[in-house]
C-alpha positions as CSV (number, residue, x, y, z in Angstrom):
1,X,0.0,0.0,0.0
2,X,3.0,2.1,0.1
3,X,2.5,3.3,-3.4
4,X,-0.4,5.1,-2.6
5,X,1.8,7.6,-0.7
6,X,3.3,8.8,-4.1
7,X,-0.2,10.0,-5.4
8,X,-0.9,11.9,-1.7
9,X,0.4,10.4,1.2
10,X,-1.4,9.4,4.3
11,X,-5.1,10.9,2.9
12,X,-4.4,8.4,0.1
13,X,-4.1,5.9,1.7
14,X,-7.1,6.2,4.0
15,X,-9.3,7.6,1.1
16,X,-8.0,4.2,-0.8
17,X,-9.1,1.8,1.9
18,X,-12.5,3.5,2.3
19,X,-12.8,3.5,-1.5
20,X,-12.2,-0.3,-1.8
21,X,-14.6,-0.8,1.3
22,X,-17.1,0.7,0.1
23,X,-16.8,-0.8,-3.2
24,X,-16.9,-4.4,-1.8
25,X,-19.7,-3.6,0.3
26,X,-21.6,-2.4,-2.5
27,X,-21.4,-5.5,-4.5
28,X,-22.1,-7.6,-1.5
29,X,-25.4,-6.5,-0.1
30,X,-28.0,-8.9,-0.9
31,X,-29.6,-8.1,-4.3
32,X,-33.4,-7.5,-2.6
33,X,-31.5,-4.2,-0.9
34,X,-29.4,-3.2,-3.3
35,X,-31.9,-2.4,-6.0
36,X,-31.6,0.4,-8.4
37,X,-33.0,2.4,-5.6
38,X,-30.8,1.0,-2.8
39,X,-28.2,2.1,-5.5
40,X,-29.3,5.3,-5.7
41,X,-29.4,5.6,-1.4
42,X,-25.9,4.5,-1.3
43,X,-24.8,7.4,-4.2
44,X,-26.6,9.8,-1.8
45,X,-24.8,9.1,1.2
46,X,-21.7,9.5,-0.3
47,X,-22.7,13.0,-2.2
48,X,-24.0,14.3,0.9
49,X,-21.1,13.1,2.7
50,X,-18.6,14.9,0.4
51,X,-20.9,17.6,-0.4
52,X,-21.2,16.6,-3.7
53,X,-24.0,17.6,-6.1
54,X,-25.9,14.9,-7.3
55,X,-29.2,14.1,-9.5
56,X,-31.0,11.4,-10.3
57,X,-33.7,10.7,-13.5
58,X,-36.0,8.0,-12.9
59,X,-38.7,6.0,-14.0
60,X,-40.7,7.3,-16.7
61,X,-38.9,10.4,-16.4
62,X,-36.2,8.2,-18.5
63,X,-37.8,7.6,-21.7
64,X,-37.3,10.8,-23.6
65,X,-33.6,11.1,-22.8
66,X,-32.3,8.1,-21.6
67,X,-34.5,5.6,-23.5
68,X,-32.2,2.2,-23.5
69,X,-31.7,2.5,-19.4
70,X,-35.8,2.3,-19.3
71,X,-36.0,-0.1,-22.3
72,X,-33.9,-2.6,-19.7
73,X,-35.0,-1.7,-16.2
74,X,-38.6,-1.1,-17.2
75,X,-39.7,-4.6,-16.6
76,X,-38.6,-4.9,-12.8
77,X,-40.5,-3.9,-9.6
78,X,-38.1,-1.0,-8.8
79,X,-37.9,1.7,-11.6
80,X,-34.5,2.4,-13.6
81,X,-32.4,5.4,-13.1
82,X,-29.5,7.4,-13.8
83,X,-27.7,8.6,-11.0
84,X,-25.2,11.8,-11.9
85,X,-23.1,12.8,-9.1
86,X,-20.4,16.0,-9.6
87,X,-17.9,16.9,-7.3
88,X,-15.1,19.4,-7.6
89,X,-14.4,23.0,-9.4
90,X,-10.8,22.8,-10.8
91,X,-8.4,20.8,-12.9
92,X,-8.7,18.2,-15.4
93,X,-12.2,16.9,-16.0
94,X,-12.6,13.1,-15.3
95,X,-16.0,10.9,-16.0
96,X,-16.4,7.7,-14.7
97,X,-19.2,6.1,-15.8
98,X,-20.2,2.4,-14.2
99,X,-22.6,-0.4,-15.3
100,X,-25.4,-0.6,-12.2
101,X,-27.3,-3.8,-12.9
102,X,-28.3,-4.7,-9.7
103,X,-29.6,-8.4,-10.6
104,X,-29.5,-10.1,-14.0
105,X,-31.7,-13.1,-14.5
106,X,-30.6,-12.9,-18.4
107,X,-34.5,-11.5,-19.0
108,X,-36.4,-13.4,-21.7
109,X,-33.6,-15.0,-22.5
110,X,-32.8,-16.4,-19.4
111,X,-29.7,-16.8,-17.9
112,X,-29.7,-20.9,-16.3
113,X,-29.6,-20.9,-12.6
114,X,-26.1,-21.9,-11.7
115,X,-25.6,-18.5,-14.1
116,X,-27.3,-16.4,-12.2
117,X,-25.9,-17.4,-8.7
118,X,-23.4,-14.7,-8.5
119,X,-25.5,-12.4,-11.1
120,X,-26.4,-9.3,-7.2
121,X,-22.4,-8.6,-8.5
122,X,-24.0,-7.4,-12.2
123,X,-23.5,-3.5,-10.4
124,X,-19.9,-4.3,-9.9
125,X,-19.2,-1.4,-12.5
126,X,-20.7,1.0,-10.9
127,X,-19.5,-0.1,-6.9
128,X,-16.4,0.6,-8.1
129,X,-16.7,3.9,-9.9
130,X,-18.3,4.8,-6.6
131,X,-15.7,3.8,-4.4
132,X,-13.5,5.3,-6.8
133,X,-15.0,8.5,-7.0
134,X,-15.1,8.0,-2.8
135,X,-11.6,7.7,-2.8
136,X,-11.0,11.0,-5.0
137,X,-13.3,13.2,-3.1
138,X,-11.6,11.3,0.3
139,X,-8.3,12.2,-1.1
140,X,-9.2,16.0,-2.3
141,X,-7.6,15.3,-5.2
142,X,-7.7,18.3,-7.5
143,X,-9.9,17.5,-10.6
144,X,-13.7,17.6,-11.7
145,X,-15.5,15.0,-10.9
146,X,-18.8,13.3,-12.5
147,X,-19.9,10.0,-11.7
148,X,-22.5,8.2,-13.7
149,X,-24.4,5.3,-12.9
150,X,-27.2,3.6,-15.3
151,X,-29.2,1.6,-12.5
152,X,-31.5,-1.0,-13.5
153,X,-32.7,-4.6,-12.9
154,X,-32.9,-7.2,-15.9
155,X,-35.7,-8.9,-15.0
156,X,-38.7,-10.7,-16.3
157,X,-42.3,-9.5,-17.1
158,X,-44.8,-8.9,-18.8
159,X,-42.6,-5.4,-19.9
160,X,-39.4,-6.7,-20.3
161,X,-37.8,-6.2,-23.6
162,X,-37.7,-8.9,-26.5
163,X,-35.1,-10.4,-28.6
164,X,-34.7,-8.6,-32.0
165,X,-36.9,-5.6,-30.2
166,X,-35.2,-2.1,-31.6
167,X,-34.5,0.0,-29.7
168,X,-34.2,4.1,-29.4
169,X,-31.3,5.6,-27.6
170,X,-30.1,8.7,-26.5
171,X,-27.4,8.7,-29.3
172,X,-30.2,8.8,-31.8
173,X,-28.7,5.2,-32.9
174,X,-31.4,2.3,-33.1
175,X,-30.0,-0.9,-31.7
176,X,-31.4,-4.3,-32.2
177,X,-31.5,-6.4,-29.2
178,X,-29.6,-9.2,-30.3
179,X,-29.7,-11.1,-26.4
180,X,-31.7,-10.2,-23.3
181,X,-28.8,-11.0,-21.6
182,X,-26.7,-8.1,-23.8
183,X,-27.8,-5.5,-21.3
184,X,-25.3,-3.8,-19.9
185,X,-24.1,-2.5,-22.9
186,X,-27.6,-1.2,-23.5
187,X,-27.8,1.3,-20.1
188,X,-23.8,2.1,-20.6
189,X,-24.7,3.4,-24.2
190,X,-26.6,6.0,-23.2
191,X,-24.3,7.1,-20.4
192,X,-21.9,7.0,-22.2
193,X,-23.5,9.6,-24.8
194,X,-24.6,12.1,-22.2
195,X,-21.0,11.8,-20.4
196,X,-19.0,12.7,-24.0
197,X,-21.8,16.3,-24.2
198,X,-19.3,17.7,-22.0
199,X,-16.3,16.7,-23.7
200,X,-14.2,15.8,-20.2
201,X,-10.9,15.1,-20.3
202,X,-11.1,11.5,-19.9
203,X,-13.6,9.0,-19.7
204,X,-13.7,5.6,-18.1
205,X,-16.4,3.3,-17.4
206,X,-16.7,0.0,-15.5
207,X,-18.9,-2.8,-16.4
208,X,-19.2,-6.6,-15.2
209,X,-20.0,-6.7,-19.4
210,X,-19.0,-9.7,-20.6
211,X,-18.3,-13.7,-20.0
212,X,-16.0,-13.6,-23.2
213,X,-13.6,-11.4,-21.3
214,X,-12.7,-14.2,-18.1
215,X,-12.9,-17.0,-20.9
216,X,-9.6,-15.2,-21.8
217,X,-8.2,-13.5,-19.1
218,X,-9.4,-15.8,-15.9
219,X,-11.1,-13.8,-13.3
220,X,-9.0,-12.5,-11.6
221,X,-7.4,-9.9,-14.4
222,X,-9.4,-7.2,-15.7
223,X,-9.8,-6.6,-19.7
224,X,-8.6,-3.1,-20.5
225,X,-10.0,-1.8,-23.9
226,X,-8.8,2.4,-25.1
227,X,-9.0,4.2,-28.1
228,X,-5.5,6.4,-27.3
229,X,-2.1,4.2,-26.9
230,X,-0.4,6.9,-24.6
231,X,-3.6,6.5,-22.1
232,X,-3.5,2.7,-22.2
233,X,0.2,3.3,-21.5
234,X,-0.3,5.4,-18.3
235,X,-3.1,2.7,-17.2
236,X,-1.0,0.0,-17.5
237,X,2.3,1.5,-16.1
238,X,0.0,2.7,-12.7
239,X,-1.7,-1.2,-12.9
240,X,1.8,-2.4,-12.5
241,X,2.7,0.6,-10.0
242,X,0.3,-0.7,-7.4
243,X,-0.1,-4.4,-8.2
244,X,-3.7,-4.1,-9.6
245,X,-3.4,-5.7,-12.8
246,X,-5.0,-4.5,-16.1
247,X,-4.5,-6.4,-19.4
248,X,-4.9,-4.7,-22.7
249,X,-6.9,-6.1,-25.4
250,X,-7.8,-4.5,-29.0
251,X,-10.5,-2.7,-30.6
252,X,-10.4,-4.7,-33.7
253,X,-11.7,-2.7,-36.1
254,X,-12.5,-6.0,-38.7
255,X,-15.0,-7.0,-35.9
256,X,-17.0,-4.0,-36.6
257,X,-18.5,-5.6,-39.6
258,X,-20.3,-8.5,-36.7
259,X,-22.1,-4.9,-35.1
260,X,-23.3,-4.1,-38.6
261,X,-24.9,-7.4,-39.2
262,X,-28.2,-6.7,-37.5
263,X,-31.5,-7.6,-39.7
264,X,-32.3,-3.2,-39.8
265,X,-30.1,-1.3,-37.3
266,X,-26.8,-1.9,-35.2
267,X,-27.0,-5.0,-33.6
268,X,-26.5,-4.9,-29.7
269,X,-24.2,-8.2,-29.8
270,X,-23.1,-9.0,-33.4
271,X,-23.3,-12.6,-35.4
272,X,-20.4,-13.7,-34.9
273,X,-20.1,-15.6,-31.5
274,X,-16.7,-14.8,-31.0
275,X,-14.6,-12.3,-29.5
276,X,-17.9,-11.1,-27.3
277,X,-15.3,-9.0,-25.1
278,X,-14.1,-7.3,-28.4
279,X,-17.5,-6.6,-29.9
280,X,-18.9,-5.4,-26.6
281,X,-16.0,-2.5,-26.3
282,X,-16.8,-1.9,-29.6
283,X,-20.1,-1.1,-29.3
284,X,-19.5,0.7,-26.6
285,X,-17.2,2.8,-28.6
286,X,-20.3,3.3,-31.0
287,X,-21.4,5.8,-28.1
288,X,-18.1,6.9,-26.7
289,X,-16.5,8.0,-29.9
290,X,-13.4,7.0,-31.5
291,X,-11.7,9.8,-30.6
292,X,-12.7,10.2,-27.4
293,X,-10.1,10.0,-24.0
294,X,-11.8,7.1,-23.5
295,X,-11.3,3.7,-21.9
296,X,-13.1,1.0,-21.0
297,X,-12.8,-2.0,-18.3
298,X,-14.2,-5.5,-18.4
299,X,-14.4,-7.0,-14.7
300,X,-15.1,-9.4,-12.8
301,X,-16.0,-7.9,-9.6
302,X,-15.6,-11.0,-7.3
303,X,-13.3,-12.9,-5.5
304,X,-14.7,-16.9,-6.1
305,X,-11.7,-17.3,-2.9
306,X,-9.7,-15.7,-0.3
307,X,-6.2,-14.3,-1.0
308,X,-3.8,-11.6,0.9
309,X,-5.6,-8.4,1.0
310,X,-8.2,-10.1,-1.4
311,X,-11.2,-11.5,0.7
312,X,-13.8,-13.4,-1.3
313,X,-16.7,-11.4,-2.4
314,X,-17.2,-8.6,-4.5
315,X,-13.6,-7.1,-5.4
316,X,-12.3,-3.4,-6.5
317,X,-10.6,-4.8,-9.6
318,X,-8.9,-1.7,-11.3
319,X,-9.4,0.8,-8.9
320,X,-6.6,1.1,-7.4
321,X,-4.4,1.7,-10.6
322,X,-7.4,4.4,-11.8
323,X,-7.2,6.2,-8.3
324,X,-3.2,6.0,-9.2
325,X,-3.4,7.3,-12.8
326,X,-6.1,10.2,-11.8
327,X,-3.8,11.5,-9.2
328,X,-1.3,11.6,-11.6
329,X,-3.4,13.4,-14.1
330,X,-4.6,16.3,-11.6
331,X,-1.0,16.8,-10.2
332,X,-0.1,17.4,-13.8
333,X,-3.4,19.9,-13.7
């Protein structure tokens, strides 16, 4: 933990230790708490705590500008939302934007049970973007600050959204669902969109996305996906810096032609079957821009054991080395 004192010293380190708390504690709570509105309690306590501003759209209120996060959580018993939280009035401006799915049954296309066992972690993205953010405003690091989190439930009813359903979203871009079980990528769009309006600095977002990504990396290393080479640089180098590993893998351009191979609009998971990890960034990138600061993290989110310092449980996979790379960025202003 000593390398923490090298992006702040002894605030660091404390803000870091109550950012990866929180984090795990996040992911942890029993899914029947930790709804999209237990979600939204949790982001308030912390706002209020750091006197941060923070909003929240919910519900109907959704469909005009956010219309895939209601498209996915419209179907559960507690409503969607997006949960923007801002903190901070000088240097660089930093989004980080995190996948909030606080259970996944897979909707109509439904995940099998042994599946969906661990599925309470599907928020993972956003606990750590939280405890992130916790550990930046804990710290007093100088940058601005947003936080957004796409809260929603995939679940089952008489609402829920079908395969080949197409979708509006707040790009303007149709998508056609291509799986139920594609959803994260569906809420993240849209944040994704309204985080770029401001044009920040750098964007990162979190998600528990895709299975693809511990097929080939195991669970226990995160799959690190950016459009600029000196930013994947700096992530990497501050990974390695504080022993929270990151692994780069490509934006393949080739595999854009899978995205493309919907029946009338952009296809939410491609044809291919292959390379899910690659075509999910890539649709991602759809909505971030290819030009864009931007970077994006695949995780796992849990610990299936115990190791040093790693309890079983949900896990702050990446956040150290972003809380590392952040300071960085707002010492260089």
């Amino acid at each position: 933990m000593h390398h923490a004192g090298s992006s702040g010293g002894r605030r660091a380190i404390i803000g870091l230790a109550r950012g990866v708390g929180f984090c795990r504690d996040l992911i942890n709570m029993p899914p029947n708490h930790m709804t999209p509105a237990g979600l939204e309690a949790a982001a308030r306590h912390l706002a209020e705590h750091h006197k941060a501003a923070i909003d929240v759209i919910s519900g109907v209120d959704l469909e005009d500008g956010f219309p895939a996060i209601n498209t996915v959580g419209r179907a559960a018993e507690v409503a969607p939302r997006l949960i923007d939280m801002r903190w901070g009035k000088a240097g660089p401006k930093i989004t980080l934007v995190g996948k909030g799915i606080t259970f996944d049954s897979g909707g109509l296309d439904l995940k099998p049970s042994k599946a969906m066992e661990l599925m309470k972690k599907d928020m993972g993205g956003a606990a750590t973007v939280l405890g992130l953010g916790a550990a930046i405003m804990e710290s007093g690091l100088a940058v601005q600050l947003r936080i957004l989190v796409p809260a929603a439930e995939n679940a089952v009813s008489a609402q829920a959204m079908r395969p080949l359903d197409v979708i509006d979203t707040r790009a303007g871009i149709d998508v056609e669902v291509g799986n139920t079980d594609a959803e994260g990528r569906l809420v993240l769009a849209d944040a994704l969109t309204l985080a770029c309006e401001e044009d920040p600095d750098f964007i990162i977002d979190f998600a528990t996305l895709t299975g693809a990504a511990r097929v080939a990396l195991g669970t226990e290393l995160p799959a690190l996906f950016c459009n600029m080479d000196s930013t994947a640089a700096d992530l990497l180098a501050a990974s390695q810096a504080v022993n929270d590993p990151l692994w780069r893998l490509p934006l393949f351009e080739a595999y854009e032609r899978h995205l493309d191979n919907g029946y009338v609009s952009l296809s939410s998971t491609g044809g291919s079957g292959y390379g899910g990890a690659i075509t999910a960034a890539l649709f991602l990138r759809r909505f971030a821009g290819r030009h864009t600061n931007w970077a994006h993290v695949d995780v796992m989110a849990w610990n299936l054991g115990s190791r040093p310092g790693r309890p079983k449980g949900g896990e702050a996979m990446g956040l150290r080395a972003l809380y590392h790379y952040i300071a960085r960025l707002a010492a260089a202003g």
